[in-house]
RONU-7537 format. One line per field, with one value per residue (C-alpha): residue number from 1; z, y, x. Coordinates in Angstrom, 2 decimals. Layout:
num: (NUM | ...) $
c3: (Z | ...) $
c2: (Y | ...) $
c1: (X | ...) $
This chain:
num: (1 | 2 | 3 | 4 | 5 | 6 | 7 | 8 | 9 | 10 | 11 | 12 | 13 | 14 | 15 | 16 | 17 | 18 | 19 | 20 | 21 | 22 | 23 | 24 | 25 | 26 | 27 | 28 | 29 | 30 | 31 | 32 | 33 | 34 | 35 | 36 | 37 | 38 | 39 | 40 | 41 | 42 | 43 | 44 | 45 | 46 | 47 | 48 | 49 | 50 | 51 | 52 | 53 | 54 | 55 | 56 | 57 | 58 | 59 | 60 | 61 | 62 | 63 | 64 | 65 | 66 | 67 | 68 | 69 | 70 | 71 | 72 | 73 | 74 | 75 | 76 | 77 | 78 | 79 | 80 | 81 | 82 | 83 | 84 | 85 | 86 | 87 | 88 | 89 | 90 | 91 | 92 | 93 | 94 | 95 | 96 | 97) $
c3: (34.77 | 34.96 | 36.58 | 33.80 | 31.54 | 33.20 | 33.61 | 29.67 | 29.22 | 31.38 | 29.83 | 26.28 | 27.52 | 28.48 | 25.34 | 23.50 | 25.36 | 24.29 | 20.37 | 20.82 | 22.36 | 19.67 | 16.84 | 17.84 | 18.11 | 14.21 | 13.81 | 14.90 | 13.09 | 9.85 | 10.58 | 11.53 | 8.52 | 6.35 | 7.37 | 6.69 | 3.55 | 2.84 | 4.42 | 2.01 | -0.89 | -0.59 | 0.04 | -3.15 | -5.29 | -4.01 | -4.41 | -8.07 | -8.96 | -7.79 | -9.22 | -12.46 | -12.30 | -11.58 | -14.87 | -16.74 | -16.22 | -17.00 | -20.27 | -21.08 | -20.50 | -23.73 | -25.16 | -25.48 | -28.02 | -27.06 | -29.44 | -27.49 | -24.05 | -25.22 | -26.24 | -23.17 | -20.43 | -22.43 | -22.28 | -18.35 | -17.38 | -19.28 | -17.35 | -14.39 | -14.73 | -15.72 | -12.79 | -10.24 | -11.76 | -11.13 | -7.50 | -6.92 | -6.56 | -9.52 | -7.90 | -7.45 | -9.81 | -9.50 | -5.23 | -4.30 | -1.70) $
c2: (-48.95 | -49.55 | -45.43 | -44.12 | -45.69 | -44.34 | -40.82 | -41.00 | -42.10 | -39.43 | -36.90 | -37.66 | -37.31 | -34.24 | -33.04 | -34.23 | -31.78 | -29.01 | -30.15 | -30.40 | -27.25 | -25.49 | -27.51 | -25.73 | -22.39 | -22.34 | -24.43 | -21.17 | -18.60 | -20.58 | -20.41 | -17.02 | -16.25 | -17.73 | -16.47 | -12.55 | -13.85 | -14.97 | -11.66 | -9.68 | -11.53 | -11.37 | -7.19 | -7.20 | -8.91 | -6.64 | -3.55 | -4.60 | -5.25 | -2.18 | -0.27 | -1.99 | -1.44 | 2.71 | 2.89 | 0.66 | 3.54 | 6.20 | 4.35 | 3.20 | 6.63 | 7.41 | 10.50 | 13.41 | 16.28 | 19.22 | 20.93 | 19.71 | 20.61 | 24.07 | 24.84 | 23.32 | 24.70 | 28.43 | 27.54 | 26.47 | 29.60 | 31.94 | 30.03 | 30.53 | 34.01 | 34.78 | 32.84 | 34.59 | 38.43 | 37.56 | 37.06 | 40.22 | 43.29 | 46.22 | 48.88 | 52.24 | 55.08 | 57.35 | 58.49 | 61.78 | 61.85) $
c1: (35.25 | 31.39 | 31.70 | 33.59 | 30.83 | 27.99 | 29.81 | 30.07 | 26.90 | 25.39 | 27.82 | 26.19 | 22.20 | 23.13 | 25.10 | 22.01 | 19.48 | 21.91 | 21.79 | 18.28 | 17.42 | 20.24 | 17.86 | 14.53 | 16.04 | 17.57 | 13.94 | 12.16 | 14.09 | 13.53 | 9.87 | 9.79 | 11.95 | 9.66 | 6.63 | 8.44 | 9.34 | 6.13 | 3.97 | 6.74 | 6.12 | 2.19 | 2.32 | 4.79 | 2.19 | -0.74 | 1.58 | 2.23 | -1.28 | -2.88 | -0.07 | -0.67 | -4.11 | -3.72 | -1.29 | -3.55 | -6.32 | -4.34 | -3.17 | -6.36 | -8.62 | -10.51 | -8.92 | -11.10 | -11.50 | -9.84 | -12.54 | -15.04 | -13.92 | -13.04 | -16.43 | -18.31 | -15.89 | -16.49 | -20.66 | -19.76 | -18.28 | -20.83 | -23.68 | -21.71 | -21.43 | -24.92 | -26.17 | -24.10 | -24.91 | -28.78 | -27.81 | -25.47 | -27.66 | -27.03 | -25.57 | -27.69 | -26.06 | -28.75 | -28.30 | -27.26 | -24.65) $
């Protein structure tokens, strides 16, 4: 009888090392879980802000006068074109060939 005991007894301490092991493995993958959920959260919440921040630009740009920009980008491209004609040579019209 005092066998059968010990054989149950030893039967048990070894079940327990099983349940134990079993416990840290689910243990881990709630950890490691967590710590995804957590790294996913934090990139959501950075992703959000600097996309809020980009529309919040766009939204927020001071309008212009069309006018305005008409004007200046006609005064642009005559300065442009003035400046590159005094760097192109005029071409000779007066050579006999």
């Amino acid at each position: 009888m005092k066998t059968v005991k010990y054989i149950l007894i030893l039967f048990f301490l070894l079940l327990g090392t099983q349940a134990d092991a079993q416990i840290f493995k689910k243990l881990s993958k709630r950890a490691e879980r967590a710590a995804e959920r957590t790294v996913e959260r934090r990139v959501e919440r950075e992703t959000r802000k600097s996309t809020d921040r980009a529309l919040d630009s766009v939204i927020d740009a001071p309008k212009k006068d069309r006018k305005r920009d008409k004007r200046k980008s006609k005064k642009d491209e005559e300065a442009i074109i003035d400046s590159t004609n005094d760097s192109i040579p005029a071409p000779n019209l007066n050579t006999k060939s």
